[in-house]
KOLLO-737810 format. One line per field, with one value per residue (C-alpha): x, y, z; residue in one letter. Coordinates in Angstrom, 3 decimals. Layout:
<rs>
c1 <- X,...
c2 <- Y,...
c3 <- Z,...
resn <- A,...
</rs>
This chain:
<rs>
c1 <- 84.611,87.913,91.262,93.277,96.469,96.156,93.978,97.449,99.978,98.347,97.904,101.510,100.107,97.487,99.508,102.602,105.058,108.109,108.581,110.967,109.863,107.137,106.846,105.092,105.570,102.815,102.137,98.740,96.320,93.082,90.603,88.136,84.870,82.136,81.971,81.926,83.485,83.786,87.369,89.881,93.906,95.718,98.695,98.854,99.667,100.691,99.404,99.792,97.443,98.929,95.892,92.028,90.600,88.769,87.438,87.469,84.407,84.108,81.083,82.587,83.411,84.606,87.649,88.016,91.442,92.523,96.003,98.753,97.362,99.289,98.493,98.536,96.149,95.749,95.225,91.651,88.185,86.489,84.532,86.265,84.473,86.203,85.478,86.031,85.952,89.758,91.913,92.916,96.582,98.028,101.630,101.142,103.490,102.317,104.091,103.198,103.143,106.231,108.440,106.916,107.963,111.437,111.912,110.764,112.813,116.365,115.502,115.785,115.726,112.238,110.837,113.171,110.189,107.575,103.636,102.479,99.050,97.071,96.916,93.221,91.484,90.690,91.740,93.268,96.254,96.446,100.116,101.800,103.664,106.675,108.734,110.983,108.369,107.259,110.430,110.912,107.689,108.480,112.497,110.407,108.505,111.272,111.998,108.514,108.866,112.993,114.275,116.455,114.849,116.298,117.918,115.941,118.521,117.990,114.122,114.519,116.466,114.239,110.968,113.190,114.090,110.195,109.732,112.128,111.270,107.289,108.649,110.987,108.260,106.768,103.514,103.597,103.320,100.085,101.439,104.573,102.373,100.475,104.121,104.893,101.365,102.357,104.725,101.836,100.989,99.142,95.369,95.568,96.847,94.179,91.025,92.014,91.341,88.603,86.611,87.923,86.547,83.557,80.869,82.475,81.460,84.922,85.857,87.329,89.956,89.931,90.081,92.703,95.045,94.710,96.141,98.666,96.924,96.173,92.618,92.699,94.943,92.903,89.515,91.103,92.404,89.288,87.359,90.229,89.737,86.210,84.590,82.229,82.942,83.859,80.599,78.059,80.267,80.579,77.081,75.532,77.909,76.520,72.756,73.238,74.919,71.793,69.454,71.314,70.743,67.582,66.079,68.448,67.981,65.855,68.738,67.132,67.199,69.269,72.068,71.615,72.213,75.459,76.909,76.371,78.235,75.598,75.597,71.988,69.344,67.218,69.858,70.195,66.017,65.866,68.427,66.979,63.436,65.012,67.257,63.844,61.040,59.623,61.314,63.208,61.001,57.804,60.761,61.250,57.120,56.639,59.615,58.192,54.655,56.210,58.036,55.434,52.936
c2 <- 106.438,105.753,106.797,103.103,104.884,106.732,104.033,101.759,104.351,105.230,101.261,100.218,97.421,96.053,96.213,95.499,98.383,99.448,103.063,104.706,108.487,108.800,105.136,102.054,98.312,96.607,93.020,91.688,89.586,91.697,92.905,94.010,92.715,94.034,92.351,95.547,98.651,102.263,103.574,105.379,106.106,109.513,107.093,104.515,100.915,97.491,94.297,90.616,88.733,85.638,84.110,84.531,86.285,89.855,91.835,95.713,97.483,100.624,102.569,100.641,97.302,94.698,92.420,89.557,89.077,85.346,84.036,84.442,87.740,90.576,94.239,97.755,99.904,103.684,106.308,106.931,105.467,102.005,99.807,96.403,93.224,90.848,86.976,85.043,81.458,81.720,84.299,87.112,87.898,90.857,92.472,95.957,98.557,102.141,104.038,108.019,109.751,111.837,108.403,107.197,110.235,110.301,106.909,106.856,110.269,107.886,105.104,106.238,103.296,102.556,106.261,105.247,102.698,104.861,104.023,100.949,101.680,104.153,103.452,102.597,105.130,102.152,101.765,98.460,97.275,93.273,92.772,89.184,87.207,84.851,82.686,85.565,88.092,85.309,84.983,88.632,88.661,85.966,87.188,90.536,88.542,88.196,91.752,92.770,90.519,90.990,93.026,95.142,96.801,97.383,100.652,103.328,102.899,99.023,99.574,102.022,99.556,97.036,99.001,99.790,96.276,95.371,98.163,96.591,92.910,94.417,96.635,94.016,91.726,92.791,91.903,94.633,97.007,98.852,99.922,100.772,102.822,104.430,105.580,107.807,109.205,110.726,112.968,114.412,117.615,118.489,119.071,115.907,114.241,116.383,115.263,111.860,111.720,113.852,112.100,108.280,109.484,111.837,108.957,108.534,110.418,112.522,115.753,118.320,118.417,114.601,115.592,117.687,115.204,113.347,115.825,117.011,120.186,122.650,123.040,126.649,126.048,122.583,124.885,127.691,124.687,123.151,126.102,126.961,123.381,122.880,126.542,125.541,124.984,121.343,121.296,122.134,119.573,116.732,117.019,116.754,113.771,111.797,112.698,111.825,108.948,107.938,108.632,106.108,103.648,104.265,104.203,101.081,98.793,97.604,98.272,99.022,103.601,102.658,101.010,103.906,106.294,104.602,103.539,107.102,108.652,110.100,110.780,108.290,108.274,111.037,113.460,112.020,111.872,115.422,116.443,114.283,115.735,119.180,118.647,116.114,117.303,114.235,111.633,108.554,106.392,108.099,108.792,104.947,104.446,106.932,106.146,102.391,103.204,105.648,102.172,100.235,102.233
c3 <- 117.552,118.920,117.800,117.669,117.515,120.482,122.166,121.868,122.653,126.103,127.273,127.376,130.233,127.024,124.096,124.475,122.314,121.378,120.508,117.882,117.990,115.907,114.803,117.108,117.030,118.803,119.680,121.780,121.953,121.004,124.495,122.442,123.792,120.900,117.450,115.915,116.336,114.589,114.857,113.283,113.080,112.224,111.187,108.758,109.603,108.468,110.537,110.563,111.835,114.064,115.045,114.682,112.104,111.814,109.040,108.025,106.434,104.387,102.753,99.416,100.241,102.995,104.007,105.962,107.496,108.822,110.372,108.537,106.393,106.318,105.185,104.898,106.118,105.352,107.816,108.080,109.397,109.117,111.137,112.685,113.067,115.321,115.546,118.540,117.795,118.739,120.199,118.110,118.371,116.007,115.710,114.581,112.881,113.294,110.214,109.449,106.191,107.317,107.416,104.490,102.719,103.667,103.128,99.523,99.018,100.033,98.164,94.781,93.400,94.450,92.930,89.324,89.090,88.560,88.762,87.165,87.689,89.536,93.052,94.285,96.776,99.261,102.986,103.184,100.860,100.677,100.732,99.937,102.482,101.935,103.791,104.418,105.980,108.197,109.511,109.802,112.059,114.541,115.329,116.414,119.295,121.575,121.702,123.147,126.309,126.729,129.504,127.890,125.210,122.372,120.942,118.988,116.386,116.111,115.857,113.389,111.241,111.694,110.552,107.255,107.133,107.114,104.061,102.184,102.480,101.239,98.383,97.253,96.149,92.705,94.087,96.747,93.691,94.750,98.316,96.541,94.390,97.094,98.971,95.534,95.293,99.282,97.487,94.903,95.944,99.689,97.962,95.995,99.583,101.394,98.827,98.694,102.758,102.812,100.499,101.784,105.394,105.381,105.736,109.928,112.637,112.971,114.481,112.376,114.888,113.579,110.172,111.024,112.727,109.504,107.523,109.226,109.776,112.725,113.115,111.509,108.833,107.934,108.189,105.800,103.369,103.087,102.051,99.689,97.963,98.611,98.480,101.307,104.697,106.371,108.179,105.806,102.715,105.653,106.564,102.359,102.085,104.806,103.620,100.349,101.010,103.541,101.187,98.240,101.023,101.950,98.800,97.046,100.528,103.381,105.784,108.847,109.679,112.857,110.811,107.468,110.504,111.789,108.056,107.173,110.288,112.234,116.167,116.340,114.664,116.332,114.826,111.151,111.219,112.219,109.503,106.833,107.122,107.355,103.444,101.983,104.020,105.285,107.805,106.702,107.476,105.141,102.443,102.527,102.261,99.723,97.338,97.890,96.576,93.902,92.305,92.264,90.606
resn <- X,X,X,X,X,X,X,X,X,X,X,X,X,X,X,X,X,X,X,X,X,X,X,X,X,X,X,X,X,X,X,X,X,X,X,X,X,X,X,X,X,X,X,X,X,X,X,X,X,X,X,X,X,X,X,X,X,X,X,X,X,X,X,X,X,X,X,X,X,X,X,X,X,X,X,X,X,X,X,X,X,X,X,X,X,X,X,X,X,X,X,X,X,X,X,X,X,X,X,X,X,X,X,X,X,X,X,X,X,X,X,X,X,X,X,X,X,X,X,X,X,X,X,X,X,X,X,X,X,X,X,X,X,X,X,X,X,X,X,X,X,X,X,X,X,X,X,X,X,X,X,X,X,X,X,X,X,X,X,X,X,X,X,X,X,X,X,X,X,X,X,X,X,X,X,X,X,X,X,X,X,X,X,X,X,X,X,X,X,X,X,X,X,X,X,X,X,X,X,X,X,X,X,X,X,X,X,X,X,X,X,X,X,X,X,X,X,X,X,X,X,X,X,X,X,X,X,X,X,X,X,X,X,X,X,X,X,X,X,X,X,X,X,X,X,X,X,X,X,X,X,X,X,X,X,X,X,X,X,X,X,X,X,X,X,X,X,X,X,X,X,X,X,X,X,X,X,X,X,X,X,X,X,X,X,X,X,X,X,X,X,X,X
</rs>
């Protein structure tokens, strides 16, 4: 599993970037050779699609991108699935918490609005495009392939430009939403990830990153929430989730293995038959012949 913000950051000759400290515009035409992918990003993002078409999958549910969608996507795992009946071209806008924060906290006028509804626990935030965005998105183009590049200053304003075009739009509401939930308290911040990301197969120095924790102080945080360690918590989640599938499906073990973040499927048997005493596959068999009769 690959990290796709640091994947862009380091390939300046592949995806072509401008930089503003901590936040990233990116604009390319997609190298990716698989269909699928695992991945993940310790920053959140919003991306418009130019051309092609892709789609995003979660334990919960899946979403098919095409040209001319735009959206929001939360810092966390998910597996990509990439068509390639034409090119796939993408502008990208790499956006952490910490900005987020700090922009809500000067806009005051966006926090007076309150929550209209309580913001979904989901990775990918549909947002709606008008005429204006789509102009906003194609003056940007020029500025990737100019020689002088432009000031840090002038990219900054243009990232809060794109905030505000989103936000304005009543229809934005939810991502709106999500921005003053990043101001709730750090456990309600720190569940809300955990729980969105323990079915991939992360490092808790991954964790960590997405957090915005040091490995120690995310370790001592999660015990202090959780009352178990991240190993032993991460590990039940993935075998109970594997055994919901195995039991409610006829996915193949190879792909219950991978949905449920396992290494392969040598490792996940091993640890199934250790927690349920028999192997997947004579789980499956058993549970089978249990229904029927």
């Amino acid at each position: 599993m690959f990290n796709y913000y640091e994947r862009v950051r380091s390939r300046p000759q592949i995806y072509n970037q401008l930089a503003c400290r901590e936040l990233l515009f990116v604009h390319y035409e997609c190298p990716m050779e698989a269909s699928k992918q695992d991945s993940w990003s310790q920053h959140n993002y919003i991306q418009y699609i130019l051309s092609g078409k892709k789609a995003y999958h979660t334990p919960s549910r899946s979403w098919m991108m095409k040209s001319g969608d735009v959206f929001f996507v939360k810092k966390g795992a998910w597996i990509i699935e990439k068509f390639f009946e034409e090119p796939l071209c993408i502008m990208t806008f790499f956006i952490p918490d910490s900005y987020l924060q700090s922009f809500i906290r000067e806009n005051n006028s966006l926090r007076r609005v309150g929550q209209t509804a309580p913001p979904k626990n989901e990775l990918l935030i549909p947002l709606q495009l008008n005429s204006i965005m789509t102009a906003y998105f194609d003056s940007l183009i020029p500025y990737f392939y100019s020689e002088t590049k432009p000031s840090e200053h002038l990219l900054e304003l243009k990232f809060r430009e794109l905030l505000l075009n989103i936000l304005d739009n009543p229809e934005n509401d939810e991502l709106k939403n999500f921005m003053l939930l990043l101001l709730s308290p750090q456990h309600e911040s720190f569940q809300r990830v955990m729980e969105a990301n323990c079915l991939y197969n992360l490092s808790l120095q991954d964790y960590a990153k997405l957090v915005n924790l040091s490995l120690s102080s995310f370790k001592r945080h999660f015990i202090s929430v959780y009352k178990t360690t991240p190993g032993h918590w991460l590990q039940e989640q993935k075998l109970n989730h594997a055994y919901r599938l195995l039991v409610n499906s006829d996915k193949p073990i190879t792909d219950i293995s991978f949905e449920s973040g396992f290494e392969n499927s040598t490792h996940f048997s091993h640890l199934f038959k250790k927690r349920f005493g028999l192997s997947p596959l004579k789980y499956r068999k058993e549970n089978i012949v249990s229904r029927v009769f």
